[in-house]
Structure formats: structure tokens, C-alpha cells
C-alpha positions as CSV (number, residue, x, y, z in Angstrom):
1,X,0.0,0.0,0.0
2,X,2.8,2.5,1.0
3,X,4.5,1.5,-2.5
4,X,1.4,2.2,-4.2
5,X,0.7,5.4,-2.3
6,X,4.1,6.8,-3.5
7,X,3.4,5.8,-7.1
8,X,-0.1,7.5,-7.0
9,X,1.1,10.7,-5.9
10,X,3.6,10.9,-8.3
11,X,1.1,10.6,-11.1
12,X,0.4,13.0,-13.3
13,X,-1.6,14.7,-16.2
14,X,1.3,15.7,-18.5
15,X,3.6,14.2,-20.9
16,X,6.5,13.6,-18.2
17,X,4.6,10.4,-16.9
18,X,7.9,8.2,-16.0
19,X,7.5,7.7,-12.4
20,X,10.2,5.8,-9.9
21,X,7.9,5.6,-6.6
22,X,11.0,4.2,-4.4
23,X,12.1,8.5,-5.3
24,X,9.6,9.5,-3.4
25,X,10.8,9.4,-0.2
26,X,8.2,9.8,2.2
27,X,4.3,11.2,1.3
28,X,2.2,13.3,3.5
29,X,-1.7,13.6,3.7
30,X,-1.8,16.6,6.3
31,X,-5.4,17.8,7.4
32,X,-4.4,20.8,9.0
33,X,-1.7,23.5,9.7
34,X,0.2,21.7,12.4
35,X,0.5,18.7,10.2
36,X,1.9,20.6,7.3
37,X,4.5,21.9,9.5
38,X,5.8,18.5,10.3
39,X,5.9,17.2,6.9
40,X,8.1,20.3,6.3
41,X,10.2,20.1,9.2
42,X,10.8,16.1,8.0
43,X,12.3,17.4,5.1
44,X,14.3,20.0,6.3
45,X,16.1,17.5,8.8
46,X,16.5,15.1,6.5
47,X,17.7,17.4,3.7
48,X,14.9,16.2,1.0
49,X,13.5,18.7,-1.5
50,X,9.4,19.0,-1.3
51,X,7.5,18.6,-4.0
52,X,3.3,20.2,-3.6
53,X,0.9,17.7,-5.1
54,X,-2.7,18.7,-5.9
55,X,-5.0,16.8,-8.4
56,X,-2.5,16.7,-10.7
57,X,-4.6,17.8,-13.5
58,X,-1.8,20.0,-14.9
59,X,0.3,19.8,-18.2
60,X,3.5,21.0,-17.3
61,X,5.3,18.4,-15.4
62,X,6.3,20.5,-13.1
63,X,4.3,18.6,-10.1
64,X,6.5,15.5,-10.4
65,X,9.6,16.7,-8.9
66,X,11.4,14.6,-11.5
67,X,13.4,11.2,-10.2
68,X,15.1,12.9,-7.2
69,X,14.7,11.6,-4.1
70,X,12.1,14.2,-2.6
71,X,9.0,14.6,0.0
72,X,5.4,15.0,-1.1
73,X,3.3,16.6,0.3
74,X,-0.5,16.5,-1.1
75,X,-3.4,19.2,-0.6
76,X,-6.1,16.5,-1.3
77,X,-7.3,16.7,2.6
78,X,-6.4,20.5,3.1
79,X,-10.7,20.6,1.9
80,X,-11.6,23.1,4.5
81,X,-14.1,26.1,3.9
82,X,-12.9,28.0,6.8
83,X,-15.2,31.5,6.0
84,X,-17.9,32.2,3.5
85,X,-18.9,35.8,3.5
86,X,-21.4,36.9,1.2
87,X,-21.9,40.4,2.6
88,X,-18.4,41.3,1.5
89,X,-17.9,38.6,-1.6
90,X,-15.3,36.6,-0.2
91,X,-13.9,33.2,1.2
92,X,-11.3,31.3,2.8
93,X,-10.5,28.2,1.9
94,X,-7.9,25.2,1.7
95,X,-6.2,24.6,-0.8
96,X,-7.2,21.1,-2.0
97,X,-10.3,21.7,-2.4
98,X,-11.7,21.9,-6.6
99,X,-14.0,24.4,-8.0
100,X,-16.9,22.1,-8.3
101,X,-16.5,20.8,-4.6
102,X,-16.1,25.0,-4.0
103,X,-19.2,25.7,-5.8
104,X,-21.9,23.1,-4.3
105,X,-20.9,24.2,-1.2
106,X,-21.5,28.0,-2.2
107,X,-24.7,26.9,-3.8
108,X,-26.2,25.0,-1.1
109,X,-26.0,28.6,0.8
110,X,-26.6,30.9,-2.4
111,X,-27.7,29.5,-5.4
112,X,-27.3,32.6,-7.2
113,X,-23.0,32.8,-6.2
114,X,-20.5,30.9,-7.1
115,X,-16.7,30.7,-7.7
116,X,-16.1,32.4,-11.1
117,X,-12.7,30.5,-12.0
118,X,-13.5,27.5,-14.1
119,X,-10.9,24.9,-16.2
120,X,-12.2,22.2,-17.6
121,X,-10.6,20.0,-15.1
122,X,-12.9,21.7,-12.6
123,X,-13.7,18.4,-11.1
124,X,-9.9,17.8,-10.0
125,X,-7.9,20.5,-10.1
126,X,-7.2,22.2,-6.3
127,X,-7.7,25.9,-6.0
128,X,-4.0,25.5,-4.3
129,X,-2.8,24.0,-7.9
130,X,-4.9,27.0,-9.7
131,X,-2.7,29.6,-8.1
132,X,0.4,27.3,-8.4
133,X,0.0,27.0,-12.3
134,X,-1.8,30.5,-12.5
135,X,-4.8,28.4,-14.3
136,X,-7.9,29.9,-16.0
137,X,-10.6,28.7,-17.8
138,X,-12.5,29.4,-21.3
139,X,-14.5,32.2,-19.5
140,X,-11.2,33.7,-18.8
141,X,-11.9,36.7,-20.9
142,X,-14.3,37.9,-18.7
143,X,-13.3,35.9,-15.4
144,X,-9.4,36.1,-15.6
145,X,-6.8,33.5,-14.6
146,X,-7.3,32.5,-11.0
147,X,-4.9,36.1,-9.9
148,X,-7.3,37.7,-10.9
149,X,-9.9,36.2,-8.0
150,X,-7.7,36.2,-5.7
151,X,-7.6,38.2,-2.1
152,X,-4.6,36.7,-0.5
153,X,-2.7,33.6,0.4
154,X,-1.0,31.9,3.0
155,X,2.0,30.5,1.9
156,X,4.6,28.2,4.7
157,X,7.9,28.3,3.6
158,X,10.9,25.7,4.6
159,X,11.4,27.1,8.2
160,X,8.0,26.9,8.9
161,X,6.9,30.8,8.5
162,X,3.9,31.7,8.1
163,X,3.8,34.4,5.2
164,X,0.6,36.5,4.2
165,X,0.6,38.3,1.1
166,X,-2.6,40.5,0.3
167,X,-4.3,42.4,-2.4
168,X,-4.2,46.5,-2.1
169,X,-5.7,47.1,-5.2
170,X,-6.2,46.6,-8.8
171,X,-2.4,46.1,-9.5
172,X,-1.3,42.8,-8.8
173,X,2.6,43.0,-9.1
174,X,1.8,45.4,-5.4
175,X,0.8,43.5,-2.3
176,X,0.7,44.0,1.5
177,X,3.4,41.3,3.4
178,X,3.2,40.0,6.6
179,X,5.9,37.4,8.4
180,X,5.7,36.4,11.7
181,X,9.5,36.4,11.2
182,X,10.2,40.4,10.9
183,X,13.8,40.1,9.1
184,X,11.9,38.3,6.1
185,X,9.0,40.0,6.0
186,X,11.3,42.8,5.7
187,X,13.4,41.5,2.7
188,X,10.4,40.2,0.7
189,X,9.1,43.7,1.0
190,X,12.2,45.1,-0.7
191,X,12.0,42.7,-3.5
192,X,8.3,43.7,-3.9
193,X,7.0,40.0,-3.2
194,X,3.1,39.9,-4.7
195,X,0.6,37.6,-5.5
196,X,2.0,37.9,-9.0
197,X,4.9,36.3,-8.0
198,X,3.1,33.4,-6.4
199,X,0.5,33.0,-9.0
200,X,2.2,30.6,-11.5
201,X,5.2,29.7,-9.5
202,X,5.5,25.8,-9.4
203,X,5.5,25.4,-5.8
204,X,9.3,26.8,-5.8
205,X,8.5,29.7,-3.1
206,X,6.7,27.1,-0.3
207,X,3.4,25.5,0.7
208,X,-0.1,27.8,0.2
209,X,-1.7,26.3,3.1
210,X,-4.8,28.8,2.6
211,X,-6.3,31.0,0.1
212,X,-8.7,34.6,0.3
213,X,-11.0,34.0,-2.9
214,X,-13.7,36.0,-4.3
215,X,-17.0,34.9,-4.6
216,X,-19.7,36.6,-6.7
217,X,-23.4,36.5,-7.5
218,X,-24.4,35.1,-11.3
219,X,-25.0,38.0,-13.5
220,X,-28.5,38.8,-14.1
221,X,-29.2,36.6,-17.9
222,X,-29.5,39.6,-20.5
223,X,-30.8,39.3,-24.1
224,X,-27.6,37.6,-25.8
225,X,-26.9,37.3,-29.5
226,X,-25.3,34.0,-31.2
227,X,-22.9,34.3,-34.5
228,X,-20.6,32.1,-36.4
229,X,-17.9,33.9,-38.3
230,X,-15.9,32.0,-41.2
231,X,-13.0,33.5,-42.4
232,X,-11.4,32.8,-45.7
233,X,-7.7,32.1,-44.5
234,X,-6.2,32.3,-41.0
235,X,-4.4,36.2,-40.9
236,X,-8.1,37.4,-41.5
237,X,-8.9,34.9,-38.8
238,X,-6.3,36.8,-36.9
239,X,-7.9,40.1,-37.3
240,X,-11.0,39.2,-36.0
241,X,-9.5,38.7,-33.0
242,X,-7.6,41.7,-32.3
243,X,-10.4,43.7,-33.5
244,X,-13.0,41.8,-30.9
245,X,-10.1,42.5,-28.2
246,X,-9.1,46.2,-29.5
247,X,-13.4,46.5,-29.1
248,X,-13.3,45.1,-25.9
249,X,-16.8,42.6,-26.8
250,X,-17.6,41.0,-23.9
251,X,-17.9,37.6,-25.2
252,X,-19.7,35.5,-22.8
253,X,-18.5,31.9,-25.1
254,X,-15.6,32.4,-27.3
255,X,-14.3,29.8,-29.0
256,X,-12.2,28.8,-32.4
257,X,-11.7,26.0,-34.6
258,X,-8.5,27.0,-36.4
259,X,-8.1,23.9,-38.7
260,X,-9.2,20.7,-39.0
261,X,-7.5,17.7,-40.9
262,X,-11.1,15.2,-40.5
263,X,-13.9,15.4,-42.6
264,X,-16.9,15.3,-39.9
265,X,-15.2,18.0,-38.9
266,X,-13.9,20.4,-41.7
267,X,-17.4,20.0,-43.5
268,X,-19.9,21.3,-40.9
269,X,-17.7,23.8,-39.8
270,X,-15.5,25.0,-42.5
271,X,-12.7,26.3,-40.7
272,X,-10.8,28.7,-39.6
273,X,-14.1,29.5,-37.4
274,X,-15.6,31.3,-34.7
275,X,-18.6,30.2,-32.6
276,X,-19.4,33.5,-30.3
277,X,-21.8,34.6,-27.6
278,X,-22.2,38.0,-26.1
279,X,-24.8,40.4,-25.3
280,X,-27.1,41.7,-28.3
281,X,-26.5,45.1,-27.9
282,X,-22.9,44.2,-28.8
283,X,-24.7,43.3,-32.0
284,X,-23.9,46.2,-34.1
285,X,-20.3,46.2,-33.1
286,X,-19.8,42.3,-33.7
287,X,-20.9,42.6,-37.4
288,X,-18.8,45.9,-38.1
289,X,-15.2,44.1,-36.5
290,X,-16.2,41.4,-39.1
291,X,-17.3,43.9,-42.2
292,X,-13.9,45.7,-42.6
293,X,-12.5,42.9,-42.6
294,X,-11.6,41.1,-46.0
295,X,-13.9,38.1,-47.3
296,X,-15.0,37.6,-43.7
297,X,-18.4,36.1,-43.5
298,X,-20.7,37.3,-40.3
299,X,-24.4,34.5,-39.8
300,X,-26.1,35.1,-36.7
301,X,-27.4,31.9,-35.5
302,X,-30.4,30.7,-33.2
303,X,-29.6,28.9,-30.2
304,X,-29.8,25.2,-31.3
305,X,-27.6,25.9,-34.2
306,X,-25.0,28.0,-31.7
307,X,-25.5,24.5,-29.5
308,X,-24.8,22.4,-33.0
309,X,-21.5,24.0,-33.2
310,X,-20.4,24.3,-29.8
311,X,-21.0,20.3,-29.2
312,X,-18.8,19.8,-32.2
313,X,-15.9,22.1,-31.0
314,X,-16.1,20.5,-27.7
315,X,-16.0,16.8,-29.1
316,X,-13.5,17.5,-31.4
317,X,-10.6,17.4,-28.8
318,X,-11.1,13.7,-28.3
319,X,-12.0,12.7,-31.8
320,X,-9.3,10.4,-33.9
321,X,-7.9,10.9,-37.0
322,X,-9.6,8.9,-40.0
323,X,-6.3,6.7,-39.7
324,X,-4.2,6.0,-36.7
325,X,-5.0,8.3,-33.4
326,X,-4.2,12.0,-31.8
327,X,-2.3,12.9,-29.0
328,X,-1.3,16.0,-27.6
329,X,2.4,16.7,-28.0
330,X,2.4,20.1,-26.7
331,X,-0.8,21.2,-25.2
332,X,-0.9,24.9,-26.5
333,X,0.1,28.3,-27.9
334,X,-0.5,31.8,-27.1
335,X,-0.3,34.1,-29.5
336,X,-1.3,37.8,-29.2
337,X,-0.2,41.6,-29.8
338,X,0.8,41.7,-33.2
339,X,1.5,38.3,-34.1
340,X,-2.5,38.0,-35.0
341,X,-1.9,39.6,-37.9
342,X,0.3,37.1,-39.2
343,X,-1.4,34.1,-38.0
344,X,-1.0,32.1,-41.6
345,X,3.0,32.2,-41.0
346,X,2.6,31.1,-37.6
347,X,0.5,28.4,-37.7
348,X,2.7,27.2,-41.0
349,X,5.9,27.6,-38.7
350,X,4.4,25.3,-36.2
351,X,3.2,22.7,-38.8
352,X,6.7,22.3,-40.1
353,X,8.1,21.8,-36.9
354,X,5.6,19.2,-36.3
355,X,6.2,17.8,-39.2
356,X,9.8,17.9,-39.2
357,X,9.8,15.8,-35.9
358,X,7.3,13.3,-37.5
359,X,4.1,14.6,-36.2
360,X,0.7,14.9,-38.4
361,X,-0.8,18.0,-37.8
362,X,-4.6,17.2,-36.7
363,X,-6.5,19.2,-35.4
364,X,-6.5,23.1,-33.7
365,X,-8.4,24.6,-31.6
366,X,-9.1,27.7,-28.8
367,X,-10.5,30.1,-26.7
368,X,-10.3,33.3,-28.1
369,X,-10.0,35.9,-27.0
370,X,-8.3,34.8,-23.7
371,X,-6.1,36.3,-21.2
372,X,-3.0,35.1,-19.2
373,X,0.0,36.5,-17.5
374,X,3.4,36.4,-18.9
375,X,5.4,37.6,-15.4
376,X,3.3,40.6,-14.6
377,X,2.0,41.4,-17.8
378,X,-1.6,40.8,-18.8
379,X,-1.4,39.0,-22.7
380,X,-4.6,39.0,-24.8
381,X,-5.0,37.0,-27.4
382,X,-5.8,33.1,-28.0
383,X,-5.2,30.1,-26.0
384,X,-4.5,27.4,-28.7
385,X,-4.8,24.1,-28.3
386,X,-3.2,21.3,-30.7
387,X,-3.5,18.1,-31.3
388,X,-1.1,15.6,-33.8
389,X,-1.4,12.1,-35.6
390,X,0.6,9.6,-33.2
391,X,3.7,8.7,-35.1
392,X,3.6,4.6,-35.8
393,X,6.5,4.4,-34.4
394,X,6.6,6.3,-31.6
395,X,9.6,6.2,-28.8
396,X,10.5,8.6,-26.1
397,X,12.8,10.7,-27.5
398,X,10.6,11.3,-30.6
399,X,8.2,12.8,-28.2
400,X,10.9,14.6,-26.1
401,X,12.9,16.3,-29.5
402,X,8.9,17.4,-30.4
403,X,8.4,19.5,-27.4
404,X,11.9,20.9,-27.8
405,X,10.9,21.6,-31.1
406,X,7.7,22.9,-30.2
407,X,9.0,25.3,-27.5
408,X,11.9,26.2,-29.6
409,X,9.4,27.8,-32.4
410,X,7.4,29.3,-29.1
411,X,10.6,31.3,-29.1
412,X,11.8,31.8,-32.7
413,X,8.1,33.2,-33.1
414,X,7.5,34.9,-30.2
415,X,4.9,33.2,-29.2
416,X,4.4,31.7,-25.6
417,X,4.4,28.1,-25.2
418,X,1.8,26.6,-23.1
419,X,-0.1,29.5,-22.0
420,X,-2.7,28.1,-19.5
421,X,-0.5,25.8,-17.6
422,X,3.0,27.6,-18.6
423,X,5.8,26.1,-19.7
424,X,8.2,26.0,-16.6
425,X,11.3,25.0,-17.6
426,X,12.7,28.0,-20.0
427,X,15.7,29.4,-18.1
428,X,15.5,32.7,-20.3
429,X,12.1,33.8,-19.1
430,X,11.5,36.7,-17.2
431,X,9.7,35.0,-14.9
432,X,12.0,32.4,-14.1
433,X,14.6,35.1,-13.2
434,X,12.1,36.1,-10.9
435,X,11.7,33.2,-9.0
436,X,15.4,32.4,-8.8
437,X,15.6,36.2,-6.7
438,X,12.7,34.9,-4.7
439,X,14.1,31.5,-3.6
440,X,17.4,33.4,-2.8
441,X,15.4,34.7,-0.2
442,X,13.2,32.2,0.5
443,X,15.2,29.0,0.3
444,X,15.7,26.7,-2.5
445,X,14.2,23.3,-1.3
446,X,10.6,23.4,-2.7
447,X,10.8,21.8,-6.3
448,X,14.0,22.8,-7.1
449,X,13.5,20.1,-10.4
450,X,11.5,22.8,-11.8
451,X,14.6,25.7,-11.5
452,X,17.7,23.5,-12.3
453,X,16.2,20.8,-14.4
454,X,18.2,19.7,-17.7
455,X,17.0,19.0,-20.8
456,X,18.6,15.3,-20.7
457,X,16.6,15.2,-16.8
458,X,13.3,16.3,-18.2
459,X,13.9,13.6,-21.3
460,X,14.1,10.9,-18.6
461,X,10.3,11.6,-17.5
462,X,8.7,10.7,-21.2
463,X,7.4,7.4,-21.5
């Protein structure tokens, strides 16, 4: 059972799925502050890295703390609700607990309130994981990434201090800091520690044993409007959405087909494709983005044919090829600012890499628009997803030369590679700098994998 245990909580959702359980040193459960403070001081004295495990839902790897010895340390009791407050739209919480688990419990208080942050893994991700991975969902347009809900955090670090950092306002990257160790608090101040800084961190800067999160009632339902916009090659496609983000629409569904190499696919929806909700007295505005715009072509639909299309979209992820199957190599691209207007060389530049490591372009897909952070700046653009033919013969390093490809074209394009669960790993990135200063200060035992990890490491994790 023990051996088990370890091998469980190793597990994960991304590509790096090699897991050693005897490298997992010891794995803790803790249901409450005091034992969280144990399994920390355990591997303190005994000189073990810690890896935080949630559901393990995301696609980085970086949850796996590669095959190091280490400690693990699970949020999958931490389920508490410790406050709800609807008189000032907030809660605080643990951080194991999901969104869904989040939301009956709101619901069973307030119907009409809920927990605005949504992935599709809603079921299993931990609202600890959220803030590790910065994660959003496909209502992140008008919800944000999970910063964006966020009041404050508790975070332990490896001596066991207790660290509060706190919104003060609208600007994230400035946050209030409170240590019970005064000399710390003191020096995370002068490095202007925020909840940016946590937000999308790995786990590197300690253990968020609690989180401040808003809560807010459902918007009153408005009169909304349905469309689907076809556009007649993918830099017009591109245009369409910086004009909807330039216009600001607020899109309450957003999403794209960008291409599609299967029939029952291509011919209903004849892509590159938009399938769009939004309020009807964004009408007007909608149809002019789309108008001065070359061969675009603007339909307003009816519900059950905005349904039609939005059940195909969301199938499509998990359909096969006509031959052979899919798989996800790479998980997803951002691309915003001025790259949208050259979306036709972008998408052929990530085709050829595919292709040039062995992998059939199949099918794309996204939310658009979409938001995420890049360090402390806000991108807008699209979140898209991709999905390849499986090579026949397909070994590990095949897979492993394909994401270097992959984010090696992130870079040559300036594009940003794996946008919703980020790609960890680049040692160029701003925000890797970042935590580097941080864990100067803080220590460097939690998921140092994640920091100093090799390319020839990370190979060892693909199956």
C-alpha cells in the first residue's frame, strides 16, 4: 500500500509520466496546519526537496519533482471552507479543495453565487494548484486567470513561517506582506514580493496552506446574441480577433476551430471558425469588426444551431484521425499583440516543426479571445490548443525532440508556449529570473526540479 501510495502521488496529467515511486521518499496527507508543519520540518532534517501535489490535472510536469529523491506533500485533505462571507464577496479556503467541490458548497448557501474561476478539469484541479499553475478557464476573458480572483494567500515556507501576502488594489505585481519572522518579512518587501509572484510559480517559493478568494453573484441573464464567423484564410482569422479584443466585446463563449484535418469536422464547420456569444446590444459592433475585414463572413445563428456548433468544437478534442489516433504533443500556444496579424506564418511555422519531428498536424483549436500572465504582464490574445497524428512508431525521444521543437518555435516566433498551464522549464524567461531572486530569499528546497532541471533530466520523464 505504501509503495502504491508513492506511485499514486507521483502521477500525473502531463507528458512527463515516468515515475520511480521508491524517489519519493516519504508522502504526506496533512489535514491541517500543524501537520503541514511536520511534513516540512521532516524534510528539512532530512535534507529532502518537497514537492506540492494537488489533483494533478496540470500539463507541465512540473508537479512531479522529477526522479530525485524528494518529499510529497498533497493538498487532497487540506478541503476546509474556513469562511464564507457573502456580505463582502469573499472566502477562505484550503487549498485542495476543486471548483466544483467550491461551488456546491457555495450553492447550497446561495444559489445565485459561485466561484467564477473554471478549467475544464474543474472536477480535480485544487484551487491550491490554480494559483500554483496560474490556471484559467475558457471564461477567462471575462473571469481572468485565477490572480485575478484572488484576495490573499498563505503560503509556509521551509522554516516553517507563516507568510501573508494581500491584495491592495487593482495592480497585482503590489501586495501587502506579513511574516511572523520580521527580518523576512522585511526583505520580501524590498523585493516587492506579490501575488504575481506566487500566481504561476511551481510550488518553488513554499506551501499555500490557505487561500482569500472572491466569490460573486451570477449576472442577471441579459438578451444575448449567437454568430458564427468564417473567415477565408487564418491572418483574416487573426484580425477578427484583435479587432473583438481592440473593441473590448464582452464575449460570454468564445471559441475557435482553427483547422481541422477530418472530414466530420472540416465539413460542418468549415474552418478557420468562430462560434461566439455576447450580449445583443454588442450586436452592431460584432458585425462591423467582421465587415472591414476582408472576405469575412458574419451568420447570426439561433440557439440550437450555436449548440450544433459548440457540441462539435467541444467533441472534437477527443476525436481520432480517420487513420491511426491523436495525442497531444504540446498542449498549446499563445499568441497575441501583433502576431495575430500574421497568423498564416505562424501556424505554418508550427506545422513544419511538427512535421519535421514526425508529427501529423490534426486538429487546432481555442479560446479566443483569452487572457493570461506572462510575469506581470496581462497577454490578450488566444489560447490554442493542438492536437497531432501519433507517429507509428513512436519512442521517447521522438516525443521529447517534439516539445523541444515545439517550444523552440514558441521562441523563434515569439509566441508563448503553453499558456494556461506555462511552460516552466525555460531558463531565459523573465519569470523564471524572478523566482530564482525569490528563492534566494526564501530558500531553494521546494521543487528545485522545476529551477535547475536539464533537458537530458526532463527527457528521462517521457514514457
Amino acid at each position: 500500500m505504501e509503495r502504491l501510495n508513492r506511485y499514486i502521488m507521483g502521477s500525473n496529467a502531463s507528458i512527463f509520466q515516468r515515475i520511480d515511486p521508491t524517489t519519493n521518499v516519504e508522502v504526506f496527507l496533512p489535514t491541517n496546519e500543524e501537520e503541514i508543519k511536520e511534513a516540512i520540518t521532516y524534510a528539512r532534517e532530512k535534507n529532502l526537496p518537497i514537492t506540492t501535489k494537488g489533483g494533478g490535472s496540470g500539463m507541465s510536469g512540473a508537479c512531479t519533482g522529477g526522479i530525485r529523491e524528494k518529499v510529497i506533500i498533497s493538498t487532497l485533505r487540506l478541503k476546509h471552507i474556513y469562511e464564507l462571507n457573502f456580505g463582502k464577496g469573499y472566502a477562505i479556503v484550503g487549498p485542495g479543495l476543486t471548483p466544483d467541490e467550491f461551488n456546491e458548497r457555495i450553492q447550497k448557501e446561495q444559489p445565485n453565487w459561485k466561484f467564477f474561476v473554471s478549467p475544464s478539469s474543474r472536477d480535480v484541479a485544487t484551487l491550491g494548484g490554480m494559483m500554483s499553475t496560474d490556471g484559467g478557464g475558457n471564461d477567462a476573458w471575462l473571469a481572468g486567470t485565477m490572480v485575478d480572483s484572488i484576495l490573499s494567500v498563505e503560503l509556509i515556507d521551509i522554516n516553517n513561517n507563516k507568510i501573508i501576502i494581500e491584495r491592495t488594489g487593482d495592480d497585482l505585481s503590489k501586495s501587502k506582506v506579513t511574516c511572523e519572522d520580521k527580518e523576512l518579512e522585511k526583505q520580501l518587501i524590498d523585493k516587492g514580493f506579490s501575488l504575481l509572484d506566487v500566481a504561476g510559480s511551481h510550488g518553488v517559493l513554499g506551501f499555500i496552506s490557505k487561500l482569500k478568494v472572491m466569490i460573486k453573484p451570477m449576472p442577471e441573464a441579459g438578451k444575448e446574441s449567437y454568430a458564427v464567423i468564417h473567415a477565408n484564410n487564418l491572418d483574416n482569422f487573426g484580425k477578427i480577433i484583435y479587432g473583438l479584443i481592440e473593441h473590448d466585446v464582452p464575449l460570454t463563449y468564445g471559441e475557435t476551430i482553427v483547422e481541422a484535418r477530418h472530414p466530420d469536422i472540416s465539413g460542418p464547420t468549415n474552418p478557420p471558425m468562430f462560434i461566439l456569444k455576447y450580449p445583443t446590444e454588442y450586436e452592431e459592433k460584432v458585425q462591423s469588426i467582421c465587415n472591414n475585414i476582408d472576405n469575412v463572413d458574419f451568420a447570426s445563428v439561433d440557439l440550437e444551431e450555436f449548440e450544433r456548433m459548440a457540441e462539435i468544437r467541444v467533441k472534437m478534442a477527443k476525436r481520432n484521425p480517420p487513420e491511426g489516433f491523436q495525442m497531444a504533443l504540446f498542449e498549446g500556444y499563445g499568441i497575441y499583440g501583433e502576431n495575430l496579424l500574421r497568423f498564416e506564418e505562424i501556424i505554418t511555422t508550427i506545422n513544419a516543426s511538427l512535421m519535421k519531428h514526425t508529427f501529423t498536424p490534426f486538429i487546432k483549436f481555442g479560446h479566443a479571445p483569452s487572457v493570461y500572465y506572462e510575469y506581470d504582464k496581462k497577454i490578450k490574445g488566444i489560447i490554442m490548443h493542438s492536437r497531432e497524428k501519433r507517429p507509428e512508431n513512436l519512442t521517447p525521444k521522438v516525443v521529447f525532440d517534439g516539445i523541444v521543437g515545439c517550444v523552440e518555435t514558441c521562441e523563434q516566433l515569439g509566441i508563448t508556449p503553453k499558456p494556461e498551464h506555462k511552460w516552466p522549464f525555460q531558463k531565459t524567461t523573465e519569470k523564471h529570473k524572478r523566482l530564482i531572486e525569490l528563492t534566494d530569499v526564501l530558500g531553494k528546497q521546494f521543487n528545485p526540479f522545476l529551477l535547475e532541471s536539464s533537458l537530458e533530466e526532463l527527457a528521462e520523464l517521457v514514457l
